[in-house]
Every structure is written in C-alpha cells, then in structure tokens.
C-alpha beads as a LAMMPS data file, in Angstrom:
LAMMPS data file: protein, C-alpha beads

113 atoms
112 bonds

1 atom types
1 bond types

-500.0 500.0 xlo xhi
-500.0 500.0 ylo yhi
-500.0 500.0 zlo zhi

Masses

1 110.0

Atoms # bond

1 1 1 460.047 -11.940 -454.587
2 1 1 463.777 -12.186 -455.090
3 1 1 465.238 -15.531 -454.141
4 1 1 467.958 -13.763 -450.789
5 1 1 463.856 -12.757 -449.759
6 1 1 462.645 -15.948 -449.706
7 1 1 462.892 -17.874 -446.625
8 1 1 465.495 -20.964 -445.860
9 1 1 464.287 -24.773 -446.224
10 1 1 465.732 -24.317 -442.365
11 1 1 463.413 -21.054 -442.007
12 1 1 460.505 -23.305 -443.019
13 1 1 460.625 -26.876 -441.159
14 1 1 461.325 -24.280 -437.890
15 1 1 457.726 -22.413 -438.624
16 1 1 456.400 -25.933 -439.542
17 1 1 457.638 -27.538 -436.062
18 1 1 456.506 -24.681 -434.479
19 1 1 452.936 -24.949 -435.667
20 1 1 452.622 -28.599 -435.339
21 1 1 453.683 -28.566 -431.515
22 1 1 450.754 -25.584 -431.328
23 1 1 448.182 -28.017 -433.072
24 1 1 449.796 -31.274 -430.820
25 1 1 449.002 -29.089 -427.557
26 1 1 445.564 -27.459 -428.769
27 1 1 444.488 -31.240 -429.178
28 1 1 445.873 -32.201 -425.950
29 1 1 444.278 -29.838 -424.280
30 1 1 440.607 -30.673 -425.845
31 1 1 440.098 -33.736 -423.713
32 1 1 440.370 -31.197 -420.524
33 1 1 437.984 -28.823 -421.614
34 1 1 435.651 -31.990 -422.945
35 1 1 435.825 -33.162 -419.481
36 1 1 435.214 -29.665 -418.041
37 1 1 431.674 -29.479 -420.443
38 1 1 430.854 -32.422 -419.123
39 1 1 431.519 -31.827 -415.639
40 1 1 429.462 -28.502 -416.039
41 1 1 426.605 -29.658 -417.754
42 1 1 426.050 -32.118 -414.834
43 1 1 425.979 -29.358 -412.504
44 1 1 423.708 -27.628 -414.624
45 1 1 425.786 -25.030 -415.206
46 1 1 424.702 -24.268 -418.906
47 1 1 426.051 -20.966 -418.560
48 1 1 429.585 -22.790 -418.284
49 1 1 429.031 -24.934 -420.728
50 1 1 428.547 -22.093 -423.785
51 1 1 431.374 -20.240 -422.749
52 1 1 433.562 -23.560 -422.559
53 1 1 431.583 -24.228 -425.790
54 1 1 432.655 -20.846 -427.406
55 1 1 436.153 -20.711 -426.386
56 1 1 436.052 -24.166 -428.268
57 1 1 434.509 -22.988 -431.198
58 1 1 436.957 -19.653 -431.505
59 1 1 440.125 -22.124 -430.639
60 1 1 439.082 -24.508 -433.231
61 1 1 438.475 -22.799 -435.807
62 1 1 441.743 -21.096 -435.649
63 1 1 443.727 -24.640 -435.693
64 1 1 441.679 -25.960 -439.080
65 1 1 439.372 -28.047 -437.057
66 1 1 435.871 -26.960 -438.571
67 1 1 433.980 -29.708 -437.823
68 1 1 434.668 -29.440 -434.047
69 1 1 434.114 -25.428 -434.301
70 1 1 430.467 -26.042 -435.792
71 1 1 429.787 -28.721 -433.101
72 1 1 430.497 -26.282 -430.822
73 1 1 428.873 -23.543 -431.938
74 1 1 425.864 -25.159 -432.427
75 1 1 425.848 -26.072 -428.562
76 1 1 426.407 -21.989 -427.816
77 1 1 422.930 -22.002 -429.742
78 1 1 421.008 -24.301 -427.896
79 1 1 422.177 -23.580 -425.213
80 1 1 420.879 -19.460 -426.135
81 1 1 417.277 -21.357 -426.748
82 1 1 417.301 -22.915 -423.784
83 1 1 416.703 -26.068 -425.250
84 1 1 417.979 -28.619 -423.040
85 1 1 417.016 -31.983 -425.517
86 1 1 419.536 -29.946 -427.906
87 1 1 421.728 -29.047 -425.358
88 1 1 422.321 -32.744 -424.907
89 1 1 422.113 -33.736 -428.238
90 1 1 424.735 -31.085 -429.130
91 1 1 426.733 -31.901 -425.903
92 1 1 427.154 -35.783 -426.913
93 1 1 428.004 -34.568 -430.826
94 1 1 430.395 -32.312 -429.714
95 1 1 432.193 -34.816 -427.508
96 1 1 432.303 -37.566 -430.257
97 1 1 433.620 -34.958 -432.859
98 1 1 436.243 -33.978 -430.498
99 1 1 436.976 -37.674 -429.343
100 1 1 437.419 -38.079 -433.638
101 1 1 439.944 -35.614 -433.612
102 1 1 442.357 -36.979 -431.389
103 1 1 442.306 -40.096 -432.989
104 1 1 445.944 -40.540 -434.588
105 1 1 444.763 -40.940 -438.019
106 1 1 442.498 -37.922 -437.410
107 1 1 445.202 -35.702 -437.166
108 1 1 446.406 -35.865 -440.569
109 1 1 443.397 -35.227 -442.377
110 1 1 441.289 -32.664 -440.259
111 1 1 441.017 -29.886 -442.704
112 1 1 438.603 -32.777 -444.782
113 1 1 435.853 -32.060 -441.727

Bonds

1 1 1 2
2 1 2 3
3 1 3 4
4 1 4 5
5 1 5 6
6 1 6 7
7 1 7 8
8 1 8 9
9 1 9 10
10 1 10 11
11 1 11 12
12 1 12 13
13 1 13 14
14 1 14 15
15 1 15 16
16 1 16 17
17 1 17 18
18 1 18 19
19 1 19 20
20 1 20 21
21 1 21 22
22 1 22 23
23 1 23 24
24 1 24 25
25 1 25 26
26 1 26 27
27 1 27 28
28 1 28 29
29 1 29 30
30 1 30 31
31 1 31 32
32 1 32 33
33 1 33 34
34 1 34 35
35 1 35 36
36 1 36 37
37 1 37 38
38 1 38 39
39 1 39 40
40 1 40 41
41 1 41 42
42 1 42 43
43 1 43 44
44 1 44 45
45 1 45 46
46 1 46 47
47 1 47 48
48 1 48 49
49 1 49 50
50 1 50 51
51 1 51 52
52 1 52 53
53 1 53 54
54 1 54 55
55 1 55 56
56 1 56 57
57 1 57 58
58 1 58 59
59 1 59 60
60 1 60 61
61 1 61 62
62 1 62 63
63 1 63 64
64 1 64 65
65 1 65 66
66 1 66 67
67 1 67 68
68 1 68 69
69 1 69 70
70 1 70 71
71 1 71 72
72 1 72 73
73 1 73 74
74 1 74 75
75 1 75 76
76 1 76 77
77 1 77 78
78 1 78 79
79 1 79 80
80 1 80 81
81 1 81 82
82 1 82 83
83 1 83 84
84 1 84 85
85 1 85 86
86 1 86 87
87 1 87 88
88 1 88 89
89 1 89 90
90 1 90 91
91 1 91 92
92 1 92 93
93 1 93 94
94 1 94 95
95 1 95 96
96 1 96 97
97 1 97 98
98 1 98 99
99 1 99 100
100 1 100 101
101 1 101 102
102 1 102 103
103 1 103 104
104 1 104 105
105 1 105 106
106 1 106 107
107 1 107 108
108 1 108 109
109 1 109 110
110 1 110 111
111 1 111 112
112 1 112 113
C-alpha cells in the first residue's frame, strides 16, 4: 500500500469513535433485553426467551463479547431440550455474564472472555 492510500490519523480516531459509540449502545441496550428474558421466562414463554437468547448470541458475538455469546447460546440449547433445570441454570449464567460486561472495568478487557 502506498502511503496517499493509507488512511489519515483523522480517518482512523473517526472509525474508532464510531465503533466505540456502536459497542457503548450494544451494551446499553443488554440490560433491556436481560430484563425482557427475564420477564419472558416468568411468563413461561421459553419460546421468547431463545429467540431473545439468539438475537443475543448473534449480537454478541459480532461486538467481541464471546463469553456472553456462549452463555447465550447455550440457553437456545436448553431451551431446544426442553430442559427447564438448564433453562434456569443457563438463564441466571447468562444474566451474571451480561451484568459482568457492563461493569466499567469490563469494558476494556472483553475480548479476554
């Protein structure tokens, strides 16, 4: 690559901002669709809960969060078995691992999950 290719220090912190406000507003928006899991698998509604639980997983994944994606993922399972002492089990994991993440020292080292 020839250096008038490469992009601008400028070019750079504007894709970095840019990225960070996506990761600040995926994480914001975790504690909304914890509390919608929650609120679902109270009603039952375990059907909610793995597609919640997937959209989780996907979303997750894509922001570098892999601990919260195999959390998740693993809930989609049990909740395919129909095993509702997983499907709690998993439930209360997932919610602490996501709880983790939006702690502020969290943030900074989430690709270590």
């Amino acid at each position: 690559m020839q250096d008038h290719e490469r992009p601008s220090i400028a070019q750079l912190s504007a894709r970095l901002a840019a990225n960070n406000a996506r990761v600040i507003d995926f994480l914001e928006n975790l504690t909304s669709r914890v509390d919608t899991l929650v609120e679902a698998a109270t009603a039952d509604d375990w059907q909610e809960v793995e597609r919640i639980s997937d959209h989780v997983a996907r979303s997750s994944a894509a922001y570098g969060y892999a601990m919260i994606s195999e959390s998740a993922q693993r809930l989609c399972e049990a909740v395919q078995a129909d095993d509702m002492t997983m499907m709690r089990r998993r439930l209360v994991k997932l919610i602490g691992v996501c709880g983790r993440a939006r702690r502020p020292d969290a943030a900074a080292s989430h690709e270590s999950e």
